[in-house]
C-alpha positions as CSV (number, residue, x, y, z in Angstrom):
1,X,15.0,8.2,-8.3
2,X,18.3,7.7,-6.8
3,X,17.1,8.1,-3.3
4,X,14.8,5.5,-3.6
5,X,17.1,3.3,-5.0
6,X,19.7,3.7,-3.0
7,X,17.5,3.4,0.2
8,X,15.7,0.4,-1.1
9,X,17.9,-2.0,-3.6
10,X,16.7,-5.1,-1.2
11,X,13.2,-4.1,-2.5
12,X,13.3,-2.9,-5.6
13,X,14.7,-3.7,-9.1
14,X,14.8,-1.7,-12.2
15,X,12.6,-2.5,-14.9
16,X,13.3,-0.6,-18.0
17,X,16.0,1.9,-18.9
18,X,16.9,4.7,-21.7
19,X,19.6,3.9,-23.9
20,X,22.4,6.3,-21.8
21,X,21.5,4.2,-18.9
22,X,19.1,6.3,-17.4
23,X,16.3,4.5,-14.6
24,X,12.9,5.1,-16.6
25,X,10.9,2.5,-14.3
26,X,11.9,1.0,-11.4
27,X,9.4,-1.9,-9.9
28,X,9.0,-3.3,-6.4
29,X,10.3,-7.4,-5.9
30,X,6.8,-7.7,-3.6
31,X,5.5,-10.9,-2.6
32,X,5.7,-12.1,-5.8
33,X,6.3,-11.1,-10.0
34,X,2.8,-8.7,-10.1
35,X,1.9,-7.3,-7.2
36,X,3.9,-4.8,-6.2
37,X,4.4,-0.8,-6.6
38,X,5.9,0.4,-9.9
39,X,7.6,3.6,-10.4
40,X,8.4,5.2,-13.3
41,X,10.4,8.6,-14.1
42,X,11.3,11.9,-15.9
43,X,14.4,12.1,-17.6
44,X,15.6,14.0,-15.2
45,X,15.3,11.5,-12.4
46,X,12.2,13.2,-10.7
47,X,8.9,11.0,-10.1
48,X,6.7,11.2,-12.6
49,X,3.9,8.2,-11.1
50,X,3.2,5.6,-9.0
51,X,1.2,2.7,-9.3
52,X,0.1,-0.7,-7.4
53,X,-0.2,-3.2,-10.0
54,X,-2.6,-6.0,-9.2
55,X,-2.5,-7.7,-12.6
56,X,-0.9,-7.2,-15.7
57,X,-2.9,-4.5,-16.7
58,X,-4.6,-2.8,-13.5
59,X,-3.4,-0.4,-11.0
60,X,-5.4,-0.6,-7.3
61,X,-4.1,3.1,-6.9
62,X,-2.0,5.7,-8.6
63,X,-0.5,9.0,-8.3
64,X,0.9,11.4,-10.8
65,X,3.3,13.8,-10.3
66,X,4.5,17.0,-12.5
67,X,8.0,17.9,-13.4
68,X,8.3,20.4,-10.4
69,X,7.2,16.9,-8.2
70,X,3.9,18.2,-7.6
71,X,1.2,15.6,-7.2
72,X,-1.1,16.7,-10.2
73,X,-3.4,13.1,-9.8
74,X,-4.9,10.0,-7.4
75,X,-7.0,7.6,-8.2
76,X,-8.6,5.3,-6.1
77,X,-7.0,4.9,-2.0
78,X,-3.4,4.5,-0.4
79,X,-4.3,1.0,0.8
80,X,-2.9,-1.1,-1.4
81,X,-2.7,-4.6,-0.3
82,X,-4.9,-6.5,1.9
83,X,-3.7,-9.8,2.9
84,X,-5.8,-12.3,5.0
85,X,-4.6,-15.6,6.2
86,X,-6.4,-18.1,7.9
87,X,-5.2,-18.8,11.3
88,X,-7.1,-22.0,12.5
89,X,-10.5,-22.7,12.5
90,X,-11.8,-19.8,14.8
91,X,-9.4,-16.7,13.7
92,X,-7.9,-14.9,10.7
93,X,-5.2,-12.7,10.2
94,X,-5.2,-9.3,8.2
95,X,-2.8,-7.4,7.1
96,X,-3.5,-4.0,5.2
97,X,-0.6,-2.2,3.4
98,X,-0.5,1.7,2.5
99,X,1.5,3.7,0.1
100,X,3.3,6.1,2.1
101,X,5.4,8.2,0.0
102,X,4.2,12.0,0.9
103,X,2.1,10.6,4.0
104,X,1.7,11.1,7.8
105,X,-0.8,8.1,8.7
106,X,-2.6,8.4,12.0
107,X,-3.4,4.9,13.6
108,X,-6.1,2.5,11.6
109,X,-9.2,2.1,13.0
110,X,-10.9,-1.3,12.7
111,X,-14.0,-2.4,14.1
112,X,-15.8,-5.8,12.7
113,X,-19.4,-6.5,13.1
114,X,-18.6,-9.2,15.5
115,X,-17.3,-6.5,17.9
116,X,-13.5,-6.7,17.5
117,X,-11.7,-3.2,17.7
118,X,-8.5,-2.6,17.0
119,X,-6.8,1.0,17.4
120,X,-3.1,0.4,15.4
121,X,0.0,2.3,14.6
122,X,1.0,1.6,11.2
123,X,5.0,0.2,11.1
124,X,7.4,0.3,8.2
125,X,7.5,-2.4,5.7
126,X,10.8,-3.6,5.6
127,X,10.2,-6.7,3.6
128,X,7.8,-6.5,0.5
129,X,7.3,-2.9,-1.1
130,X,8.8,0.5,-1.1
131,X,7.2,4.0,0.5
132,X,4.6,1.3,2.4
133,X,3.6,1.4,6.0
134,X,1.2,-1.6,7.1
135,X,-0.8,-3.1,10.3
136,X,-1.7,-6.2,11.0
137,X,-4.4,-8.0,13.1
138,X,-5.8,-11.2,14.5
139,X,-9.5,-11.7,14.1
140,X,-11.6,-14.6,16.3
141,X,-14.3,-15.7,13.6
142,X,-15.4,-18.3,16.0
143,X,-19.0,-18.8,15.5
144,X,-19.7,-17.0,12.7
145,X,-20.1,-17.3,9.0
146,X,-19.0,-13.9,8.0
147,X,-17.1,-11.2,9.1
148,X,-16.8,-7.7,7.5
149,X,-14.3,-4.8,9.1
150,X,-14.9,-1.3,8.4
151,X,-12.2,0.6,8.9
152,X,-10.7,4.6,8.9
153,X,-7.4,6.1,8.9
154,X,-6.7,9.5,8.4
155,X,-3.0,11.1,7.3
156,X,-1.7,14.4,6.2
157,X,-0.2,14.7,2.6
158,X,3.4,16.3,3.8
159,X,3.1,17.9,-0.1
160,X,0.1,20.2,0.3
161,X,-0.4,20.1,4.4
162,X,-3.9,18.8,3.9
163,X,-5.7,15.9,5.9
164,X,-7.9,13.5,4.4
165,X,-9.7,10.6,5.9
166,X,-10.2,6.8,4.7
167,X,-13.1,5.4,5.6
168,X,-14.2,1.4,3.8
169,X,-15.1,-2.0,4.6
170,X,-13.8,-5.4,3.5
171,X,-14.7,-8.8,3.8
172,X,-12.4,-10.6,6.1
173,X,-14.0,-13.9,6.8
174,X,-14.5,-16.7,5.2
175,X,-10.9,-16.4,4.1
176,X,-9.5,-18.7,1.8
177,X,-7.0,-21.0,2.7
C-alpha cells in the first residue's frame, strides 16, 4: 500500500480510510471520476484486490489476493481499457490498456480484417492509471464500413512463473466521434 502510493500520488488518490488513519482503498484519478483501477487493502497494508471499475457498480477485471499476497482469484482479462478515437475520415486510433501489477507482457499482436498488423511493445502509463502498461495504433478504415482487430498477448505472472496467452477481438471501426 505504501509503495504504490508513494510511487504513484500523481495517479492515485485515497478513497476511504479506518478511523486510525489507515489507507483501506485507494482509487486511480483516470481519465475521468469512474473509470479507473481501485485498490483496496488489509489492515495490515497488504493488497487484498484489484478492480477496473467501468461504472458505478461493475468491474471489467479483478484480482484477489490473500493475506500472505498470494493471488487467490481473476475474473475476466488484464486489458482493461480500450480507447478509440477517430482520426479523420479514413483512420482511427486505438489504444488498449493492461493491468500490469505481477505481469511480464510480451508484445500485442494485432491484425484487422482489412490486413493491418501491428507487432507492439507495450510502454508504461505515465498519465492515467497505476500498475498499467498500454499500446497504441493508427488504423486506415479507408474504404470500409467495419473493421474488427483480433488480437494476442501473452505475459508471465512474476507471482506463480506461469505464462498465459490473451487471445480476443474488438470492434474498432465505425468509431464514434
Amino acid at each position: 500500500m505504501d509503495e504504490l502510493l508513494n510511487k504513484n500520488r500523481d495517479k492515485a488518490f485515497v478513497v476511504d480510510s479506518f478511523a486510525d488513519e489507515k489507507i483501506v482503498i485507494l482509487k486511480d484519478k483516470g481519465a475521468d471520476t469512474v473509470n479507473a483501477g481501485c485498490y483496496s487493502f488489509y489492515e495490515s497494508g497488504k493488497l487484498k484486490s484489484y478492480q477496473f471499475i467501468i461504472d458505478e457498480d461493475t468491474a471489467d477485471y479483478t484480482e484477489e489476493y490473500d493475506t500472505l499476497g498470494n493471488i487467490t482469484n481473476t475474473e475476466w482479462k488484464p486489458l482493461t481499457q480500450t480507447v478509440i478515437k477517430r482520426v479523420n475520415a479514413d483512420s482511427v486510433y486505438l489504444t488498449m490498456y493492461f493491468f500490469a501489477l505481477n505481469k511480464e507482457y510480451q508484445d500485442l499482436h494485432l491484425k484487422t480484417n482489412n490486413n493491418n498488423e501491428f507487432m507492439i511493445a507495450l510502454a508504461d502509463d505515465s498519465l492515467r492509471y497505476t500498475n498499467t502498461k498500454y499500446a497504441s495504433m493508427g488504423i486506415s478504415t479507408k474504404g470500409r464500413t467495419e473493421i474488427t482487430a483480433y488480437w494476442d498477448i501473452e505475459y508471465k505472472n512474476t507471482c506463480t512463473d506461469s505464462l498465459i496467452m490473451l487471445r480476443d477481438s474488438i470492434p474498432v471501426f465505425p468509431a464514434e466521434d
